[in-house]
Backbone atoms as SQL, in Angstrom:
CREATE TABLE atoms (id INTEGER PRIMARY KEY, chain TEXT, resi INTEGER, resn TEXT, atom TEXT, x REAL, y REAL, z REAL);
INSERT INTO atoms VALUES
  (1, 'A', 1, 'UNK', 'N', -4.283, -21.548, 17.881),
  (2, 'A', 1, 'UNK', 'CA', -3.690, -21.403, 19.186),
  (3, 'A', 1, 'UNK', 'C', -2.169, -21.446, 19.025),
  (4, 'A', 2, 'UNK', 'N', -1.232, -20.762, 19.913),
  (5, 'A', 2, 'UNK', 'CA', -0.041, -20.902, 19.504),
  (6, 'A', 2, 'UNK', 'C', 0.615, -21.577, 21.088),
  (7, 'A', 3, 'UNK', 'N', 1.521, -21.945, 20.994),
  (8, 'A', 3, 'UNK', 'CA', 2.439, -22.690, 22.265),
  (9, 'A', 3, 'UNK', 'C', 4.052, -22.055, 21.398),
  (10, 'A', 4, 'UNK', 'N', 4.978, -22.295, 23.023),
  (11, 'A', 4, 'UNK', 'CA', 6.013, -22.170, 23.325),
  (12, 'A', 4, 'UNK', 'C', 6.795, -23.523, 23.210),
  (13, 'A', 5, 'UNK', 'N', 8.003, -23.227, 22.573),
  (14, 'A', 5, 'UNK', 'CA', 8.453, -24.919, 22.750),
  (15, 'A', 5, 'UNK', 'C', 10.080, -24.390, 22.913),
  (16, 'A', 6, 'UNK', 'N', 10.847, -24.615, 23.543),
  (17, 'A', 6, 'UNK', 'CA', 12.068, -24.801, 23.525),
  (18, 'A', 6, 'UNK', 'C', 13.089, -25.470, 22.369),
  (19, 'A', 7, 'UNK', 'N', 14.077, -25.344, 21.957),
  (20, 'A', 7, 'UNK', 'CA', 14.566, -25.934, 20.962),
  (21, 'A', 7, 'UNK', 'C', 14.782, -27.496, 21.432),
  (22, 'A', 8, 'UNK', 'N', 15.284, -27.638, 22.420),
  (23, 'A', 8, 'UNK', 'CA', 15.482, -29.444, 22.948),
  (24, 'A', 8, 'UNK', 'C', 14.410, -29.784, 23.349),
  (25, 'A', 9, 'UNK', 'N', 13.124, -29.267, 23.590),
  (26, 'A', 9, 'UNK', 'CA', 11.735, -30.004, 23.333),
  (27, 'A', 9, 'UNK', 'C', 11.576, -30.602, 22.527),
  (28, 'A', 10, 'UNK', 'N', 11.514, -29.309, 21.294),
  (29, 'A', 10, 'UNK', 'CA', 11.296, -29.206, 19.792),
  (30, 'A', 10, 'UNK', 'C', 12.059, -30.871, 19.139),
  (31, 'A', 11, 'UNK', 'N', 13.344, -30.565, 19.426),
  (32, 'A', 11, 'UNK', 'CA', 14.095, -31.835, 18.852),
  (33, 'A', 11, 'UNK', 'C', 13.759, -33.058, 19.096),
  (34, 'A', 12, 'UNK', 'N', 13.318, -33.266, 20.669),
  (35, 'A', 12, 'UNK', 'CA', 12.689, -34.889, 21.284),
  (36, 'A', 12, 'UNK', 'C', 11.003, -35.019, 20.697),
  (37, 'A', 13, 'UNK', 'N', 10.394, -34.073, 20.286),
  (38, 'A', 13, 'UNK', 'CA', 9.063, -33.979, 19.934),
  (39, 'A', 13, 'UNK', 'C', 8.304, -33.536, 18.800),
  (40, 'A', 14, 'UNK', 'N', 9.964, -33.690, 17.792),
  (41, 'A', 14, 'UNK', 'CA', 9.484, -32.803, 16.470),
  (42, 'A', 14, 'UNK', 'C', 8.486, -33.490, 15.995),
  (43, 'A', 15, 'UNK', 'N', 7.519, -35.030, 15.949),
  (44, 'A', 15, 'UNK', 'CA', 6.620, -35.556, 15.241),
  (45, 'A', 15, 'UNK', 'C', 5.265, -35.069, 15.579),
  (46, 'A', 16, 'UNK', 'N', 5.049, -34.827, 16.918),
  (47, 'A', 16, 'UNK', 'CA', 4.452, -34.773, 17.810),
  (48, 'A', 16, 'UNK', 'C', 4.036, -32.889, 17.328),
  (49, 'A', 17, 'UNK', 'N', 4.610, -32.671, 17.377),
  (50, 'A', 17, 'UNK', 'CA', 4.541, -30.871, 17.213),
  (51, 'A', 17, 'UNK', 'C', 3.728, -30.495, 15.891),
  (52, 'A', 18, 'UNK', 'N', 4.640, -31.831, 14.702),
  (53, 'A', 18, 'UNK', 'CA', 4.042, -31.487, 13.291),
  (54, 'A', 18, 'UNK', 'C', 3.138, -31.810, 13.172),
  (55, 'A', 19, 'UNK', 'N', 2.671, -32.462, 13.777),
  (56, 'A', 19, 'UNK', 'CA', 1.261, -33.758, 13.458),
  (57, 'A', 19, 'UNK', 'C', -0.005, -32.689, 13.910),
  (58, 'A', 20, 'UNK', 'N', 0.629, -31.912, 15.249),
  (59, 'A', 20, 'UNK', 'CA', -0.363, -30.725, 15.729),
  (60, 'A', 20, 'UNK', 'C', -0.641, -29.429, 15.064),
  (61, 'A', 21, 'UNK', 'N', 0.667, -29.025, 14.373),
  (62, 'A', 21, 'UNK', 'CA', 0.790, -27.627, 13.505),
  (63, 'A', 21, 'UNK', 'C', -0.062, -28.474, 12.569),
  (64, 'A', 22, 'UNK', 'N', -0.234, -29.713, 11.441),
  (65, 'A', 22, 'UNK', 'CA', -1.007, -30.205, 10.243),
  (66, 'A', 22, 'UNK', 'C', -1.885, -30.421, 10.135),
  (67, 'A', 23, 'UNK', 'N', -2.452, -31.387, 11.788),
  (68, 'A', 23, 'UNK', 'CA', -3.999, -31.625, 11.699),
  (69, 'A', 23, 'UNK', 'C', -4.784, -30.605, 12.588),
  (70, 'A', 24, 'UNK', 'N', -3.882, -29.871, 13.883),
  (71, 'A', 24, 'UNK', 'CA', -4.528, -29.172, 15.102),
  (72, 'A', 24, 'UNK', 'C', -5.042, -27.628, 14.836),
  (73, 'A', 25, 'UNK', 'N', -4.259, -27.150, 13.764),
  (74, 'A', 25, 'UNK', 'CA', -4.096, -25.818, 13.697),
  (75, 'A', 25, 'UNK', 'C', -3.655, -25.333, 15.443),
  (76, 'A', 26, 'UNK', 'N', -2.516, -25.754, 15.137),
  (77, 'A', 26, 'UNK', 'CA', -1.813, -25.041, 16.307),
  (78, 'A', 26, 'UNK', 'C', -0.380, -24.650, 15.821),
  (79, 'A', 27, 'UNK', 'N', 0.027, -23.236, 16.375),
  (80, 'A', 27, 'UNK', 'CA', 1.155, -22.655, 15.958),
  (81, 'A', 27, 'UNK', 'C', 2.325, -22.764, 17.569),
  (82, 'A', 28, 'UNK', 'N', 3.545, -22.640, 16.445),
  (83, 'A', 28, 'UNK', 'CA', 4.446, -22.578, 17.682),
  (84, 'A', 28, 'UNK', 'C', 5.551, -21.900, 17.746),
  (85, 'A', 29, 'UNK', 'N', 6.342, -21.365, 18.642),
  (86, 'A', 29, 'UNK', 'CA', 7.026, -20.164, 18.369),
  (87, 'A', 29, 'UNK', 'C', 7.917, -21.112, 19.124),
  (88, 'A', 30, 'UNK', 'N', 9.226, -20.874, 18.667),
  (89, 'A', 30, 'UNK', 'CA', 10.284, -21.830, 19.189),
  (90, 'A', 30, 'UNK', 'C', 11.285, -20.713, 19.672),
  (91, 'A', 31, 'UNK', 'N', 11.682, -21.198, 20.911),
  (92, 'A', 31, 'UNK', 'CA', 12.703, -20.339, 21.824),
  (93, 'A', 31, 'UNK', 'C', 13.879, -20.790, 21.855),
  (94, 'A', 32, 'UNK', 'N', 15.245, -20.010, 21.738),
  (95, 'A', 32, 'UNK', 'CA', 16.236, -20.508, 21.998),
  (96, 'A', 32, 'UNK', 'C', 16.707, -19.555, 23.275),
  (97, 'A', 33, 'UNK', 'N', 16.839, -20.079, 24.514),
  (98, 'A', 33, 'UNK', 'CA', 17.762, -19.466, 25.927),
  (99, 'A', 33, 'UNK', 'C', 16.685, -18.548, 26.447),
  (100, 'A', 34, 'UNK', 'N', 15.393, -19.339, 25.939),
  (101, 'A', 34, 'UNK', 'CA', 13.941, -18.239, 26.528),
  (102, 'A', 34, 'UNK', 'C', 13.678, -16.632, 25.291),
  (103, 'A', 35, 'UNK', 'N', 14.430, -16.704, 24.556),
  (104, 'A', 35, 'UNK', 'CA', 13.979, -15.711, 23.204),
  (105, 'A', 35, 'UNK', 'C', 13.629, -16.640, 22.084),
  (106, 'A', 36, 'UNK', 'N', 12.202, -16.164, 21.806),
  (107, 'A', 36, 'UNK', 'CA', 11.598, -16.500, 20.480),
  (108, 'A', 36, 'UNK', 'C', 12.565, -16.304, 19.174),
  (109, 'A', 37, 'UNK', 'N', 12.549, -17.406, 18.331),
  (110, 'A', 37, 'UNK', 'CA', 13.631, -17.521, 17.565),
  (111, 'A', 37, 'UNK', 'C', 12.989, -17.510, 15.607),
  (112, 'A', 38, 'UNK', 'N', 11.701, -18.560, 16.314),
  (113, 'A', 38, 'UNK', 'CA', 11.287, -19.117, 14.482),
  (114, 'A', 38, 'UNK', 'C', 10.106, -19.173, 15.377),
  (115, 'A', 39, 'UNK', 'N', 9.091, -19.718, 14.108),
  (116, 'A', 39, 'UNK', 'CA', 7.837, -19.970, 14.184),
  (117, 'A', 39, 'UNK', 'C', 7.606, -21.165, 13.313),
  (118, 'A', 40, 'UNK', 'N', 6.549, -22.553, 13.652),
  (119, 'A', 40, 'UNK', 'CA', 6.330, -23.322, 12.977),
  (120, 'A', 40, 'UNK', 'C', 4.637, -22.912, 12.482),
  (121, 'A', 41, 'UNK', 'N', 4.404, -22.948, 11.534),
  (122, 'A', 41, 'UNK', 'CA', 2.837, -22.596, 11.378),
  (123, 'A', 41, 'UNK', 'C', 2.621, -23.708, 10.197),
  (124, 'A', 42, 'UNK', 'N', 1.231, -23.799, 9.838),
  (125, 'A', 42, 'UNK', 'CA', 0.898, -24.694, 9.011),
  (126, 'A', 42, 'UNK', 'C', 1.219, -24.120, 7.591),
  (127, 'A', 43, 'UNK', 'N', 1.582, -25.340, 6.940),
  (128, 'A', 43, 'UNK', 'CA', 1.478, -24.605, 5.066),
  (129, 'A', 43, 'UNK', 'C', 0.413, -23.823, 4.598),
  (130, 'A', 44, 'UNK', 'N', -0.870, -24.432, 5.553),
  (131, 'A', 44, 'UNK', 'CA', -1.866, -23.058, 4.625),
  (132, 'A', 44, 'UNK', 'C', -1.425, -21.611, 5.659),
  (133, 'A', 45, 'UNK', 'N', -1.337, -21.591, 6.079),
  (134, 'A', 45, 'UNK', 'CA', -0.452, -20.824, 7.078),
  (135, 'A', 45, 'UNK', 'C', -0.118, -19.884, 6.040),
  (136, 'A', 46, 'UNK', 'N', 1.225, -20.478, 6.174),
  (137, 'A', 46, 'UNK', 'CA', 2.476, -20.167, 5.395),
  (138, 'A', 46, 'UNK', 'C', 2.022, -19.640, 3.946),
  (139, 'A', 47, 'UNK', 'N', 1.317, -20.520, 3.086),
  (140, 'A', 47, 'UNK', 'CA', 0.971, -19.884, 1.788),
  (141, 'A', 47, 'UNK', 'C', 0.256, -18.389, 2.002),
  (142, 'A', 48, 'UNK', 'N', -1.376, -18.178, 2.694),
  (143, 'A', 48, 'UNK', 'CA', -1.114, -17.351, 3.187),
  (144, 'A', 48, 'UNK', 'C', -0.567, -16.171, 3.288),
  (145, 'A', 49, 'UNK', 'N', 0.368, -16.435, 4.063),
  (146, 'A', 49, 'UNK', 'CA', 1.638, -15.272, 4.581),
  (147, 'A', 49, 'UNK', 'C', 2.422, -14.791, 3.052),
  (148, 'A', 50, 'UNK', 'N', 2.941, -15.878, 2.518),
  (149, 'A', 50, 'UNK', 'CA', 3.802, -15.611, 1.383),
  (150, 'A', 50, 'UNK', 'C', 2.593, -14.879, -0.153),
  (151, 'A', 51, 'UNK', 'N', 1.554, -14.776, 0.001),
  (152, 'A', 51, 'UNK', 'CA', 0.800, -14.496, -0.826),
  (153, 'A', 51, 'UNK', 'C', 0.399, -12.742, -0.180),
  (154, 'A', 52, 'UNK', 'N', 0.381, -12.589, 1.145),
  (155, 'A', 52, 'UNK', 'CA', 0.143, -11.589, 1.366),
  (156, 'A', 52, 'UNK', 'C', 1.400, -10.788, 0.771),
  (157, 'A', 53, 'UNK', 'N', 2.365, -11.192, 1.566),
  (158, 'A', 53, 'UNK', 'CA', 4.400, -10.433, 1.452),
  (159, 'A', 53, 'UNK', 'C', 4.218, -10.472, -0.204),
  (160, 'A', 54, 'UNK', 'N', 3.828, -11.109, -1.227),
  (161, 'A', 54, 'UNK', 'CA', 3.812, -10.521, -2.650),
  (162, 'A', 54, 'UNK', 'C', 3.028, -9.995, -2.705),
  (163, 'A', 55, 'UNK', 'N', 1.610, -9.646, -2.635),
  (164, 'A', 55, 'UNK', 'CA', 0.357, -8.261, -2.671),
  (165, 'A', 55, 'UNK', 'C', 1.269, -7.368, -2.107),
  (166, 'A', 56, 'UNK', 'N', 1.832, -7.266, -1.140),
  (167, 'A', 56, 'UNK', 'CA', 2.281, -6.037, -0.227),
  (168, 'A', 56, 'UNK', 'C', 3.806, -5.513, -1.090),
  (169, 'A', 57, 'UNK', 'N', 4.425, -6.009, -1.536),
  (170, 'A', 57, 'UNK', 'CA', 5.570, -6.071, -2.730),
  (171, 'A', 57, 'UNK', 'C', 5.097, -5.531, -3.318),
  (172, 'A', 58, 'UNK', 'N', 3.953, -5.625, -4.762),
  (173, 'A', 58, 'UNK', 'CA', 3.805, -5.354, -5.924),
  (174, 'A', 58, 'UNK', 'C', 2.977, -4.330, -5.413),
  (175, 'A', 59, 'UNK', 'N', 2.566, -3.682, -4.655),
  (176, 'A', 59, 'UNK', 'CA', 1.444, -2.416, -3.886),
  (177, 'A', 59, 'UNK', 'C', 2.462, -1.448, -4.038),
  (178, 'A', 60, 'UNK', 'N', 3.863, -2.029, -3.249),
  (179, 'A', 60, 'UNK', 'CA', 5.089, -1.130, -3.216),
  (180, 'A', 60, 'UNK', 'C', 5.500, -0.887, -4.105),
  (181, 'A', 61, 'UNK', 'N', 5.885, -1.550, -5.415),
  (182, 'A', 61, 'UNK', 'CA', 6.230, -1.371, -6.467),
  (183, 'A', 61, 'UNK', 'C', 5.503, -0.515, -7.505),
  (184, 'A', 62, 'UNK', 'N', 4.197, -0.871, -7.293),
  (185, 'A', 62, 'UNK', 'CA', 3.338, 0.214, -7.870),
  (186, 'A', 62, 'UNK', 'C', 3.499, 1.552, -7.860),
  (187, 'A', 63, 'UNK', 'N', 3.489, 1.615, -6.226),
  (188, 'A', 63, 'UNK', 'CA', 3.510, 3.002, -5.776),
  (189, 'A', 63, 'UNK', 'C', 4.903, 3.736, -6.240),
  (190, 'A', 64, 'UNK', 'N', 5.437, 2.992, -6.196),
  (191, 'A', 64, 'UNK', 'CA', 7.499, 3.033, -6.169),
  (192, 'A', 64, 'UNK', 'C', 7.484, 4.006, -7.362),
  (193, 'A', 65, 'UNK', 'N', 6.686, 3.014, -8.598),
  (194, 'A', 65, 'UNK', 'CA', 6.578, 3.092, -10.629),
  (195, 'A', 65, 'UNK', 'C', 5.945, 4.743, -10.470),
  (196, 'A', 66, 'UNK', 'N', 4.896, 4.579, -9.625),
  (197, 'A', 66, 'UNK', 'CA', 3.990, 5.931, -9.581),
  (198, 'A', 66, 'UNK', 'C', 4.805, 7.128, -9.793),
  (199, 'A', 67, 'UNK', 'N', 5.659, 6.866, -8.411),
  (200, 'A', 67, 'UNK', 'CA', 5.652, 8.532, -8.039),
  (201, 'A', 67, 'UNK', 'C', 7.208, 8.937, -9.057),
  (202, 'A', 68, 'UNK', 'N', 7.994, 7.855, -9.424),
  (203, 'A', 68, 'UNK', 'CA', 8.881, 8.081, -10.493),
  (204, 'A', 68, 'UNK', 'C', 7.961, 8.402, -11.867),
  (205, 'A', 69, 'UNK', 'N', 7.413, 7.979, -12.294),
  (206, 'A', 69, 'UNK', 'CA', 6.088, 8.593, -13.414),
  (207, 'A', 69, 'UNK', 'C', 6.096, 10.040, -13.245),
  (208, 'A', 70, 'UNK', 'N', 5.634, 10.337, -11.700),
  (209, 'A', 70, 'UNK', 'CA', 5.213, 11.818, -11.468),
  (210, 'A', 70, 'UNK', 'C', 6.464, 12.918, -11.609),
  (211, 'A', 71, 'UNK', 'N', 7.568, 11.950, -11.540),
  (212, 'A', 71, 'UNK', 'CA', 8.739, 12.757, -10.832),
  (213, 'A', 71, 'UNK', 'C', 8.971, 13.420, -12.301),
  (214, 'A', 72, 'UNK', 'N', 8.582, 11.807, -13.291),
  (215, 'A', 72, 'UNK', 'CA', 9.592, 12.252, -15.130),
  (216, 'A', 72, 'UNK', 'C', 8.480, 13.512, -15.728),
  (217, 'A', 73, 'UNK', 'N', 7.454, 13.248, -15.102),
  (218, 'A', 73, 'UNK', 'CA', 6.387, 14.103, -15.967),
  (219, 'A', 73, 'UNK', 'C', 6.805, 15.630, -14.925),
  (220, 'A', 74, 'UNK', 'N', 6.973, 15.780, -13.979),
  (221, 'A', 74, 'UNK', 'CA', 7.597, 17.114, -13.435),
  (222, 'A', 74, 'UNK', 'C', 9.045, 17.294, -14.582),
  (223, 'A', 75, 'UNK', 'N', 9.613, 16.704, -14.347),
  (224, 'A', 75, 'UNK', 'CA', 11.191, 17.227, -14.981),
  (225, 'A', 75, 'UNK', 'C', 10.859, 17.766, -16.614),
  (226, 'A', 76, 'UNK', 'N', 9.805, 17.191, -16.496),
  (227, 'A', 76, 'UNK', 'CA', 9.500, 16.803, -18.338),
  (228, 'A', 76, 'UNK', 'C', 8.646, 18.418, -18.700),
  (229, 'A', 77, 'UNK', 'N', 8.249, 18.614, -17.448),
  (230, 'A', 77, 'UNK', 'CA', 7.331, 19.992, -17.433),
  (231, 'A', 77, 'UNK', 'C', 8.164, 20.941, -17.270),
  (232, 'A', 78, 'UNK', 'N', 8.890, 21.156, -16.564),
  (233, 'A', 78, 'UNK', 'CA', 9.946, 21.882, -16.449),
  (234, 'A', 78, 'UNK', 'C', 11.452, 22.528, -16.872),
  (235, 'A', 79, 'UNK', 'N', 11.207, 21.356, -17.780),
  (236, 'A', 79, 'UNK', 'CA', 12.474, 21.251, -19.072),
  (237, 'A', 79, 'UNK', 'C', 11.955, 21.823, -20.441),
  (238, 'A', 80, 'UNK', 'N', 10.443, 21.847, -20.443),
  (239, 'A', 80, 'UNK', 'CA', 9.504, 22.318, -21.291),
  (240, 'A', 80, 'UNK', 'C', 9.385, 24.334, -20.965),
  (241, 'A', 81, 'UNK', 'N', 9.848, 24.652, -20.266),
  (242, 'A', 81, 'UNK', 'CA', 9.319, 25.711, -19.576),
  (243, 'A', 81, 'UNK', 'C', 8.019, 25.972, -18.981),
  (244, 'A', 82, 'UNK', 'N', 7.848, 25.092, -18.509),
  (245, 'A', 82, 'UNK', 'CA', 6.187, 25.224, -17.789),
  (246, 'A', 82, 'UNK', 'C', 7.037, 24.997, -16.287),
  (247, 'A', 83, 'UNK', 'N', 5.975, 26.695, -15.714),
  (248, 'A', 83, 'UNK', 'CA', 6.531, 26.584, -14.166),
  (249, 'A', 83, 'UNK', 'C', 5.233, 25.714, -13.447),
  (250, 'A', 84, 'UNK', 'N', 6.274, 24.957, -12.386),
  (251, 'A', 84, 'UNK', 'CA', 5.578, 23.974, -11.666),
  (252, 'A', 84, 'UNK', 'C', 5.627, 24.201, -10.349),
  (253, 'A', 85, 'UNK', 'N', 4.716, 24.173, -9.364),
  (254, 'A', 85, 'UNK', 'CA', 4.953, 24.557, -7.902),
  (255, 'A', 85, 'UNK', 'C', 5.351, 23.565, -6.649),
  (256, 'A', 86, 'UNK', 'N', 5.721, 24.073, -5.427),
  (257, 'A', 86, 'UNK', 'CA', 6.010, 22.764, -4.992),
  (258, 'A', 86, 'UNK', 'C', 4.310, 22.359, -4.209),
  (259, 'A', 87, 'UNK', 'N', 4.778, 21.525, -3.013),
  (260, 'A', 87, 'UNK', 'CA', 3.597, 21.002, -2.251),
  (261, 'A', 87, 'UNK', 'C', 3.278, 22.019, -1.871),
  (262, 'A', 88, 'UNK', 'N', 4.172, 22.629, -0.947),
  (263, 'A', 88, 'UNK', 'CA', 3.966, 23.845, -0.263),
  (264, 'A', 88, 'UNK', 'C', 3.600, 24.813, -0.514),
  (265, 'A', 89, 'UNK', 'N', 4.151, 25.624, -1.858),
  (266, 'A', 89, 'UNK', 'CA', 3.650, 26.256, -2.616),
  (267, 'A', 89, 'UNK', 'C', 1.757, 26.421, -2.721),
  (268, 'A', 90, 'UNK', 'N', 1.114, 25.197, -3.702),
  (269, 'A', 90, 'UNK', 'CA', 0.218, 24.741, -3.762),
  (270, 'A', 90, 'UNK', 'C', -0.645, 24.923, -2.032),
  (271, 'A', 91, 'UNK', 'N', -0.083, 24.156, -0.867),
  (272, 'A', 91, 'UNK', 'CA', -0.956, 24.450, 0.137),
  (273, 'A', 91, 'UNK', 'C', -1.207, 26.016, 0.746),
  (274, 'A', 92, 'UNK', 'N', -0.104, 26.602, 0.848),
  (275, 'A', 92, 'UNK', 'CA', -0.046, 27.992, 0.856),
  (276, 'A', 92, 'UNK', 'C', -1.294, 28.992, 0.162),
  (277, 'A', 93, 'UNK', 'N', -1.563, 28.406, -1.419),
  (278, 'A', 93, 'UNK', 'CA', -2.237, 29.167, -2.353),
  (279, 'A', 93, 'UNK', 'C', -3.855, 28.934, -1.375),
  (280, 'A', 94, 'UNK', 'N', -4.080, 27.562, -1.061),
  (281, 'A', 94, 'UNK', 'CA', -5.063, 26.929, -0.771),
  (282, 'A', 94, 'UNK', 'C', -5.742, 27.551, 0.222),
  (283, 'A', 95, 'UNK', 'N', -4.520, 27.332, 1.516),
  (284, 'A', 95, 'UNK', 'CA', -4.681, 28.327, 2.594),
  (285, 'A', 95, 'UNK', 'C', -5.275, 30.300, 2.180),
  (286, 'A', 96, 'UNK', 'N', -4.543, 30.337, 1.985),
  (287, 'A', 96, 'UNK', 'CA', -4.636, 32.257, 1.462),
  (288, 'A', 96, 'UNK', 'C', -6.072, 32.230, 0.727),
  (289, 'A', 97, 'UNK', 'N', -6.351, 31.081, -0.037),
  (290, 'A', 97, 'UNK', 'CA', -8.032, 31.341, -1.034),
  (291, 'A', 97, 'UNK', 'C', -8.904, 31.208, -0.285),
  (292, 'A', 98, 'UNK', 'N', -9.152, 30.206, 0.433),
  (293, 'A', 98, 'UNK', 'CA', -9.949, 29.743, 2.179),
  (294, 'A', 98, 'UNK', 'C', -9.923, 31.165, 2.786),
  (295, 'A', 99, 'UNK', 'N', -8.757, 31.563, 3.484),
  (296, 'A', 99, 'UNK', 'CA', -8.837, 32.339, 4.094),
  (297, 'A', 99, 'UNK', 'C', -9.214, 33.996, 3.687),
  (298, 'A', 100, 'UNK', 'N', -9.339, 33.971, 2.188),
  (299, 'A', 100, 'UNK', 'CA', -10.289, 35.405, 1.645),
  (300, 'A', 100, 'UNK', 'C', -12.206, 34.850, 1.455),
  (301, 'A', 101, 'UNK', 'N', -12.165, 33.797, 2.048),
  (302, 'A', 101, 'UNK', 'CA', -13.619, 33.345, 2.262),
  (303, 'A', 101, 'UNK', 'C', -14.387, 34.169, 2.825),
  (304, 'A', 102, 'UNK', 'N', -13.672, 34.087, 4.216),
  (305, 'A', 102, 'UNK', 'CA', -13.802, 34.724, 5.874),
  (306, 'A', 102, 'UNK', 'C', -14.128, 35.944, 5.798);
């Protein structure tokens, strides 16, 4: 469950809040001037979160390594004299072979 807390709540009730985010599983989004500012959530929470944000990192990075791979093995083909086509190229061909189906 999550609650709203004001920052000068927050400050007169910070024991009170933690004791609920540790044992309650309750989350809280802290406002400063009525805009949401931070969030208190529990450590398993939090681990969690920080375990997802690195899967989702190294997914990116993967992909990142990938398509530079693809890029060296194009240049690498092409520096070779082997002609290479683009995307478009390629969908074009695709299109036109489909369409001598018909």
């Amino acid at each position: 469950m999550s609650k709203k807390v004001s920052v000068s709540t927050l400050r007169s009730q910070i024991k009170k809040i933690l004791n609920e985010v540790e044992y309650g599983q309750t989350e809280y989004v802290v406002e400063k001037f009525g805009e949401p500012t931070a969030a208190i959530i529990s450590m398993e929470d939090y681990l969690l979160l920080q375990e997802a944000k690195q899967q989702y990192t190294l997914s990116h990075e993967t992909g990142n390594a990938f398509v530079k791979k693809l890029d060296m093995i194009r240049e690498t083909l092409q520096a070779s004299g082997y002609q290479t086509r683009s995307k478009e190229e390629i969908d074009a061909q695709i299109r036109a072979e489909r369409d001598s189906w018909e």
